[in-house]
C-alpha positions in Angstrom: -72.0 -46.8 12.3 -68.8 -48.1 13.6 -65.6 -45.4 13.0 -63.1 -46.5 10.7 -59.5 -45.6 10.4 -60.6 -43.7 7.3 -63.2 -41.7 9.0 -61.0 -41.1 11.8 -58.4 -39.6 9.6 -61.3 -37.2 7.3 -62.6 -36.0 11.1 -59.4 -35.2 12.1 -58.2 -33.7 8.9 -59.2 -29.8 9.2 -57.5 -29.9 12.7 -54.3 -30.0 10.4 -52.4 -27.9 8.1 -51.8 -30.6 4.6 -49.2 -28.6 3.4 -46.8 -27.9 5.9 -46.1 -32.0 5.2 -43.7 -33.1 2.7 -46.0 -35.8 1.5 -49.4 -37.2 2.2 -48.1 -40.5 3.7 -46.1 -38.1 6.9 -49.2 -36.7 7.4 -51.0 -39.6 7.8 -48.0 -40.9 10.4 -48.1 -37.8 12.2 -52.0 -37.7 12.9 -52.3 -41.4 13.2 -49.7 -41.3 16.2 -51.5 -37.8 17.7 -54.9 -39.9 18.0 -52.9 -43.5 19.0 -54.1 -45.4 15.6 -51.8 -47.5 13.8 -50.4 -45.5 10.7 -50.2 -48.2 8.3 -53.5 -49.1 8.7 -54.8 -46.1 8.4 -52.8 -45.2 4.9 -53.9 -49.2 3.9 -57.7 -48.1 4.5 -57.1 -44.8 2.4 -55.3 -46.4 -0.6 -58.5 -49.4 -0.7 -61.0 -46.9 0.0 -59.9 -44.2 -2.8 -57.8 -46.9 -4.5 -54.9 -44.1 -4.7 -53.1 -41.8 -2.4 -54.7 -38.1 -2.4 -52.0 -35.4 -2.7 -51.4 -33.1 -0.4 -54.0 -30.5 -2.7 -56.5 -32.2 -3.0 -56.6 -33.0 1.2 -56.7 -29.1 1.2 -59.3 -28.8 -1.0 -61.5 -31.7 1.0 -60.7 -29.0 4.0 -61.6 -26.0 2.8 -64.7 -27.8 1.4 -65.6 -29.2 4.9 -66.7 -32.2 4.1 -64.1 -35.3 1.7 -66.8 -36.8 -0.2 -64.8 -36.0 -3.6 -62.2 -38.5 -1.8 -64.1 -40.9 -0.6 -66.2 -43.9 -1.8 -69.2 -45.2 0.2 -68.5 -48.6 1.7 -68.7 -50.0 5.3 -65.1 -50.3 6.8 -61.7 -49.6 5.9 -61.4 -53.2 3.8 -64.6 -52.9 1.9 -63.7 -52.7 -2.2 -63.8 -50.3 -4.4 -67.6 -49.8 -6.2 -67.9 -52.0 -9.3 -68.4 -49.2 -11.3 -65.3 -47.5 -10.7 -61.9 -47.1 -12.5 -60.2 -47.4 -9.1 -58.3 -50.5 -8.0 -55.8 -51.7 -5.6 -52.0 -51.3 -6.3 -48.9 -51.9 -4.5 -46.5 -49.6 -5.3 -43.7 -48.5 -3.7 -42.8 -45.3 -5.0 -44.7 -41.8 -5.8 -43.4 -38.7 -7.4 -45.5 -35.7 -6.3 -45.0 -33.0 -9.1 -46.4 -30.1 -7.0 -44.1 -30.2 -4.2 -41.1 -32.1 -6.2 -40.9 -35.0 -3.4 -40.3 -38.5 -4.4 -42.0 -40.8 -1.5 -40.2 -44.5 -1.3 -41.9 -47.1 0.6 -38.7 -49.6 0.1 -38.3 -53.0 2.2 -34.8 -51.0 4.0 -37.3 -48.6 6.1 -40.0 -51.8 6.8 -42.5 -50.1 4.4 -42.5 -46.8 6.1 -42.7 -43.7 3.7 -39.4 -42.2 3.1 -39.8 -38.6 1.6 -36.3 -37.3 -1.1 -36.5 -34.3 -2.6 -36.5 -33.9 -6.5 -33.2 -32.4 -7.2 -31.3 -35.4 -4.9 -32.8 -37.9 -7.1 -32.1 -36.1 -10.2 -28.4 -35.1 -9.1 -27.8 -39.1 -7.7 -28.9 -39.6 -11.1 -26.7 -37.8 -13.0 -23.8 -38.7 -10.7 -24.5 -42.8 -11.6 -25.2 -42.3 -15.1 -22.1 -43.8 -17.4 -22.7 -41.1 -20.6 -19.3 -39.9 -21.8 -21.3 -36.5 -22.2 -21.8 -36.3 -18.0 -18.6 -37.7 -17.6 -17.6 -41.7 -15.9 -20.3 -42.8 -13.2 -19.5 -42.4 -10.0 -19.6 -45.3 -7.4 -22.2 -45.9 -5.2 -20.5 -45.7 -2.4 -19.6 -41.7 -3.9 -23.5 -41.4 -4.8 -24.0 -42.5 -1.4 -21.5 -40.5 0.5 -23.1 -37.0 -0.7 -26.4 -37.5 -0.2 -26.0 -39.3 3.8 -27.9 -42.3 2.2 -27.3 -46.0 3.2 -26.1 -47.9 0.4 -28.6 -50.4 1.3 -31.4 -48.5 0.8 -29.8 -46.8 -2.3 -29.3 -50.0 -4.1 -33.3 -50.6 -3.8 -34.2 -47.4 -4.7 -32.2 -47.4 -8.0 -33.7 -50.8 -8.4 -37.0 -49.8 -7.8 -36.7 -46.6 -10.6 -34.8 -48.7 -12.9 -31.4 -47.1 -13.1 -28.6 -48.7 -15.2 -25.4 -47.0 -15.1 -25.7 -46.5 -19.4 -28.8 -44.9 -19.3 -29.1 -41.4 -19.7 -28.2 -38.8 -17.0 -32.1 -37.7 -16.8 -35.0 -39.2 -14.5 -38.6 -40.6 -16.0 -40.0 -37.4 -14.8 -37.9 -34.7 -16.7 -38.3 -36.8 -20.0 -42.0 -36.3 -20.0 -42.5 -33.3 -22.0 -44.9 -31.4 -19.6 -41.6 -31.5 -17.1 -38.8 -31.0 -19.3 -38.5 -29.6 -22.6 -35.4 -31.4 -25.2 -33.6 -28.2 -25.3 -33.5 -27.8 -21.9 -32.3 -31.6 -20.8 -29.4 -30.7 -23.8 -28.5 -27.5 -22.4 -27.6 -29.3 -19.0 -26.1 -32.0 -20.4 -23.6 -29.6 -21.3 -23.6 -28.0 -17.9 -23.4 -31.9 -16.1 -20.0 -32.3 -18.2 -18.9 -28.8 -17.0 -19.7 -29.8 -13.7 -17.7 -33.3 -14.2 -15.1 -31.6 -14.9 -14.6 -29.0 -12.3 -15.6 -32.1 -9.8 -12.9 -34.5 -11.0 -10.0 -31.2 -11.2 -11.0 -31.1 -7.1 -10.8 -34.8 -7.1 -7.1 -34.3 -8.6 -6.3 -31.5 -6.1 -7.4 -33.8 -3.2 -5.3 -36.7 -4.3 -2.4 -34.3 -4.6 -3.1 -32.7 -0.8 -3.6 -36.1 0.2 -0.4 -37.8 -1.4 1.6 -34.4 0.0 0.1 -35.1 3.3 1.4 -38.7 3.2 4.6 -37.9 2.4 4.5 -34.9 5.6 3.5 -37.5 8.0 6.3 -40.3 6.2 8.4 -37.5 7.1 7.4 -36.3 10.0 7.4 -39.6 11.8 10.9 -40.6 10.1 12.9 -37.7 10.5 10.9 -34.6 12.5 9.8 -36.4 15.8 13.4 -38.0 15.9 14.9 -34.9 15.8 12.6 -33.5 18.1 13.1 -36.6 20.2 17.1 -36.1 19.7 16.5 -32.0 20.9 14.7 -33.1 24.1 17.4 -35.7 25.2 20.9 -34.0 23.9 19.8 -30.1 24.5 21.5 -28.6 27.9 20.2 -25.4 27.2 21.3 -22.7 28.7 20.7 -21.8 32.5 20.3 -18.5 33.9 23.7 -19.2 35.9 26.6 -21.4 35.9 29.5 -21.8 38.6 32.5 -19.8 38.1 36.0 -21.0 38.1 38.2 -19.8 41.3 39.7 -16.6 39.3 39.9 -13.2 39.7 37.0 -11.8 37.2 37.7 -7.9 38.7 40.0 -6.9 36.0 38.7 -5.0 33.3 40.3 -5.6 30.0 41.7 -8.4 28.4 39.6 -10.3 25.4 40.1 -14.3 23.8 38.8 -15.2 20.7 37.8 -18.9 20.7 37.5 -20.3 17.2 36.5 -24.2 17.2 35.9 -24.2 13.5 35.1 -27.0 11.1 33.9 -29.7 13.7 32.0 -31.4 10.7 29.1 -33.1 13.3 27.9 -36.0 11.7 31.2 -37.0 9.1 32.1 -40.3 8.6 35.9 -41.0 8.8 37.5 -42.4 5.4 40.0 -44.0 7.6 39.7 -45.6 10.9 37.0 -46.2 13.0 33.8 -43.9 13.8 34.1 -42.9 17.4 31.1 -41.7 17.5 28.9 -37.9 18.4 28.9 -38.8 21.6 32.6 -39.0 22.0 33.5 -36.6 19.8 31.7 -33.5 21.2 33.1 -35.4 24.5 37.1 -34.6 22.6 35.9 -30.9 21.4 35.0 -29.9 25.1 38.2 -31.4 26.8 40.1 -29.3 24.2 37.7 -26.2 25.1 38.4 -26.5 28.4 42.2 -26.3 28.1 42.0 -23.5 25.7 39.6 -21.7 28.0 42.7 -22.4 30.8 45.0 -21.1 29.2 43.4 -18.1 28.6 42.7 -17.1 31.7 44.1 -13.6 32.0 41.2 -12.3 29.5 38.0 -10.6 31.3 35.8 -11.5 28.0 35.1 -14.1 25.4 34.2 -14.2 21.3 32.8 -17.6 20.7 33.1 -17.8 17.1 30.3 -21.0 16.3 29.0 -21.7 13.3 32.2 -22.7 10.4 31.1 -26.1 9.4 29.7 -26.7 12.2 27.0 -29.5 10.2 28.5 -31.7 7.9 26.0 -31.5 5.4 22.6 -29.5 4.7 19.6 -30.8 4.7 17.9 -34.5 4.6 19.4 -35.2 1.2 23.0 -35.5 2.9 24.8 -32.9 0.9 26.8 -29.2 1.5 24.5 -26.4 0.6 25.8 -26.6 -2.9 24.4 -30.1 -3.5 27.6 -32.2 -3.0 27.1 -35.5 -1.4 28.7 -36.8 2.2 29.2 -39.4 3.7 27.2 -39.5 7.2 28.2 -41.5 10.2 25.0 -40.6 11.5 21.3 -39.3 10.8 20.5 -36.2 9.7 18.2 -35.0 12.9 21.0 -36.3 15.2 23.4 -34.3 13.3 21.3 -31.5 13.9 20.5 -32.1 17.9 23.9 -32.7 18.5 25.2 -29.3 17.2 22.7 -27.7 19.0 23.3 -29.2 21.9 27.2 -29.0 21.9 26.5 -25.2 20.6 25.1 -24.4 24.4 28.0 -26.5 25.9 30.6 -24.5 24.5 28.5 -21.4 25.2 28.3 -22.2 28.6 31.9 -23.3 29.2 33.0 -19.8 28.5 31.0 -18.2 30.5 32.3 -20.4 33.7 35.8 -18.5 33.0 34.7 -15.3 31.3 33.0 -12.5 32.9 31.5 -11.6 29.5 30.6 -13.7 26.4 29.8 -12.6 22.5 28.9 -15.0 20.0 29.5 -14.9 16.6 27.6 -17.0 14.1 29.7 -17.7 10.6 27.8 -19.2 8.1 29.7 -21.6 5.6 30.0 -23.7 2.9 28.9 -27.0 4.2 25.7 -25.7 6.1 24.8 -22.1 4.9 21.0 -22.8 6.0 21.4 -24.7 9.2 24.0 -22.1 10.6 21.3 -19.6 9.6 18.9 -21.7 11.8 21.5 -21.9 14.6 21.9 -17.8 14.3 18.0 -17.5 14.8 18.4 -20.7 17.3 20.7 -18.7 19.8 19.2 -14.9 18.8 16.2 -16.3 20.9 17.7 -18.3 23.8 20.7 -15.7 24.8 18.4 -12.9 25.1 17.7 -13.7 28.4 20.9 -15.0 29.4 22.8 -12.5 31.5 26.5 -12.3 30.3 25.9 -13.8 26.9 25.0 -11.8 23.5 24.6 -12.8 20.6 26.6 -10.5 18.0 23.8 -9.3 15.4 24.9 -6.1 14.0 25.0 -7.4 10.6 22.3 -9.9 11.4 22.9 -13.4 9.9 25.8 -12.4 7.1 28.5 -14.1 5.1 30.8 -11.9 7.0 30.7 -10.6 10.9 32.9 -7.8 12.3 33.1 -6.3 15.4 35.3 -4.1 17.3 37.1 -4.0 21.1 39.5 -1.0 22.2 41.9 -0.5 18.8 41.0 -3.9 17.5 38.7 -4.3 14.4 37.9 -7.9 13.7 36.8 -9.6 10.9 34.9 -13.2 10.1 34.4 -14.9 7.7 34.8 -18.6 6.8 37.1 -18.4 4.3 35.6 -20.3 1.3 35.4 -18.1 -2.3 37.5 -15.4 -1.0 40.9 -15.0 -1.3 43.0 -13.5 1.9 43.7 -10.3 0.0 40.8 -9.6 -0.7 39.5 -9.1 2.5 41.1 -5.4 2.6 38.6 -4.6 -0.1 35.6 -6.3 1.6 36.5 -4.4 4.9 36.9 -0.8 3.3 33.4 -1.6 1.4 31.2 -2.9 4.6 33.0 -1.6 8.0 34.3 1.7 6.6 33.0 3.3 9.5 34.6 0.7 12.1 38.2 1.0 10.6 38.4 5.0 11.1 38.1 4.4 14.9 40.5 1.5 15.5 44.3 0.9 14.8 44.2 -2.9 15.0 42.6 -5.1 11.8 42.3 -8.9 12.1 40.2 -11.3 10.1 39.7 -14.8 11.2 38.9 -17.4 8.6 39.0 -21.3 8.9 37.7 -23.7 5.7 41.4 -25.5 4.8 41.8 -27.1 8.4 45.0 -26.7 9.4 45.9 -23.4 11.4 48.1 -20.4 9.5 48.8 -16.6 10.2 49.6 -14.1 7.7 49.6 -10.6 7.0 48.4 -9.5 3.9 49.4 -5.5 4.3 53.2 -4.0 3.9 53.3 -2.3 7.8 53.5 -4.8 10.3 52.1 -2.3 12.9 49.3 0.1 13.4 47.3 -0.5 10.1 48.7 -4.1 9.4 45.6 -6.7 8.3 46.8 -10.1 9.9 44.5 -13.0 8.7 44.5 -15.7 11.5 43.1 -19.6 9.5 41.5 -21.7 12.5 42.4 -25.2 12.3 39.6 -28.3 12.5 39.3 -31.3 14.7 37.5 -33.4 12.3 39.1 -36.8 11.0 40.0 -36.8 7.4 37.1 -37.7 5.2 37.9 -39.1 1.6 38.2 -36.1 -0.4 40.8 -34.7 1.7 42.7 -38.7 1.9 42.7 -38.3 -1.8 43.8 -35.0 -2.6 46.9 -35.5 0.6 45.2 -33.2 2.7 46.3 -35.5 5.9 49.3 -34.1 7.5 47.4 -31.2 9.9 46.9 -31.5 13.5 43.2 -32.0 15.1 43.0 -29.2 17.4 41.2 -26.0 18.4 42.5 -22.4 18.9 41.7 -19.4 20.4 43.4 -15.8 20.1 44.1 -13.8 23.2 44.0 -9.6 22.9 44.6 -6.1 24.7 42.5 -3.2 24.2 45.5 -1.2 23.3 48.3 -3.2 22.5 46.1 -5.9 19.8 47.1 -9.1 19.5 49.0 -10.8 22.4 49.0 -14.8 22.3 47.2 -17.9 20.3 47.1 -21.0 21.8 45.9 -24.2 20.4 44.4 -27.4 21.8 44.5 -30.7 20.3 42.1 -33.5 20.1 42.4 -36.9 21.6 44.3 -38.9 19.0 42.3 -42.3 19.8 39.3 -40.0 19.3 
């Protein structure tokens, strides 16, 4: 008698373990391709000789039993027809639930009639997820149903056609209504659950629209205003070099200080009058006038660079002082920014071409208390390894600096919210200790932009507190055309001083008046 693909497939059987399979129909594929038969034949010659598929128990059972004449039917070749006698027939179906290993098998036209095995709780959770009940929460789309399960939507859309799903039928499968499966109590009890579920899933839903929206607004950002800026850093930053050429002086003597103070350069204001000359052209202006204060001051050994003071025109990307008050830019924000930085290490390194020794003080202020913070942190990091410049950080990034050289206390602060005689109090309170060891008091303050000196002590002598108010080379901005503030002079000025004697000499340095 001539071997037929069923007979192949019952004498190769016991050479297999059924169970290890996820359904009958992958093991027929796997044998049928270990003994080079043609799978689909040999499942078609099963399904008309049985006229059903066996599970995967009862192909143990024919095992154990040696012999699968409980499964088979006596005929003579794969396409004879079921006995006359028989309940059996021939079906085409293309879907099988197997309750004793929970598999769904789907033989759909999207994988060419090849058995495609799911387990149970995916086709119970894609159900639940497409169902429309207001008790599970909205239906998700199929693309979503699709997405957490890895399945094509192709082949999704015939298996939901092929079970019958309508998104407003319930959120349960055939199988779990039958009572044998699922009991009512229990399908209620996780209808209540699914809505839990739904709800947590739709609160992450929320959250991820939220990171996402956040993260769109980083990268708007980022690509508007952060990669300029960084752009604007690279191209404007000097930096500061390990060494710069000295003037032709004589840098032996050992005493002799000037205190440079170019306060309130407002980077980035836009003139109320006149035209706009420009950053560019104006940090151009503020060095000329650096380098004839730094001239003029020649017979000093060191250097206090006083930076900070206004320094930024306004505080952050919303255009405004630290306080919120708007301002009018003549520029962007992020070349505000690289432009102070960059002029910041111009002026640094200036001073130390005519100045044996350079300290820098940082002054935070009115207009940009946070970005003069930055610039303090900024400058904390690149001086360290600069030799001949420090960065003064004894009272870290205060309101108020003060520092001491021979008899000479001095004080800074940039004027705004305190009044000059009240800086006697402020001194005695935080540099007690400082004023018992010099003779000298000075406190240097800038915020009005025009240039004063006054005493605000009876002795004119040892123990006299002399306030020294910086001028600004900034143009006049509206505010200050309103209110008449017009009549000072744009220029810089710096402070010369001995060791023993105090103060010697100021000196002041105008700006370009075309500029």
């Amino acid at each position: 008698m001539t071997m037929t693909l069923y007979d192949i497939f019952f004498e190769h059987l016991p050479e297999y373990a059924p169970l290890e399979w996820s359904s009958t129909r992958a093991l027929v594929t796997d044998l049928a391709e270990s003994y080079e038969q043609n799978a689909d034949s040999m499942y078609a010659a099963i399904r008309r000789r049985m006229g059903r598929t066996p599970t995967l128990q009862e192909l143990q059972e024919a095992i154990e039993d040696g012999q699968p004449e409980a499964l088979s039917n006596d005929g003579d070749g794969p396409d004879a027809a079921p006995p006359t006698n028989s309940n059996l027939r021939q079906v085409d179906i293309r879907h099988h639930y197997n309750k004793a290993d929970d598999v769904y098998v789907f033989w759909l036209p999207y994988s060419k009639g090849r058995g495609m095995a799911v387990p149970g709780e995916d086709v119970r959770e894609a159900k639940r997820r497409y169902s429309r009940w207001e008790e599970s929460g909205p239906e998700e789309t199929i693309n979503n149903v699709c997405e957490a399960f890895g399945w094509p939507r192709e082949w999704f859309m015939q298996m939901k056609q092929e079970l019958g799903w309508t998104h407003d039928q319930d959120p349960f499968t055939a199988e779990e209504h039958k009572a044998h499966i699922r009991g009512e109590q229990d399908l209620l009890k996780d209808l209540s659950m699914m809505n839990r579920s739904w709800l947590e899933r739709q609160a992450k839903v929320k959250r991820w629209r939220r990171t996402e929206r956040d993260a769109e607004k980083w990268r708007a950002w980022k690509a508007g205003k952060l990669d300029h800026l960084q752009e604007f850093f690279e191209q404007h930053s000097t930096g500061l070099p390990e060494s710069v050429p000295k003037v032709d002086r004589d840098f032996s003597q050992d005493e002799g200080l000037v205190v440079i103070h170019p306060a309130d350069i407002h980077l980035g204001k836009r003139p109320f009058l006149g035209p706009d000359a420009g950053l560019d052209h104006y940090m151009q202006a503020i060095m000329g006038s650096m380098e004839r204060l730094c001239e003029r001051s020649v017979d000093s050994h060191e250097a206090v660079l006083v930076l900070g003071n206004d320094l930024f025109h306004v505080d952050g990307m919303d255009e405004s002082t630290t306080r919120g008050t708007a301002q009018s830019l003549g520029c962007e924000v992020h070349e505000m920014v690289g432009a102070a930085y960059s002029l910041s290490a111009r002026l640094i390194n200036m001073a130390r071409r005519y100045f044996s020794a350079v300290t820098v003080v940082v002054v935070r202020s009115n207009h940009d208390d946070a970005l003069s913070c930055g610039l303090y942190h900024h400058l904390d990091v690149v001086t360290q390894s600069i030799e001949g410049v420090e960065l003064h950080t004894e009272q870290g990034p205060a309101y108020r600096q003060y520092l001491t050289y021979g008899h000479n206390l001095m004080a800074f602060g940039h004027g705004h919210g305190i009044k000059a005689g009240e800086w006697v109090d402020l001194i005695m309170a935080e540099a007690r200790e400082l004023v018992s060891d010099t003779v000298f008091t000075y406190v240097f303050t800038a915020h009005f932009h025009y240039a004063a000196d006054k005493s605000i002590s009876e002795s004119d002598g040892e123990g006299a507190v002399h306030v020294f108010q910086a001028p600004s080379p900034t143009k006049v901005d509206r505010w200050h055309d309103l209110n008449g503030f017009v009549l000072a002079r744009r220029m810089l000025a710096c402070y010369t001083f001995s060791p023993e004697e105090g103060h010697l000499s100021r000196h002041f340095a105008p700006i370009e008046l075309n500029l």
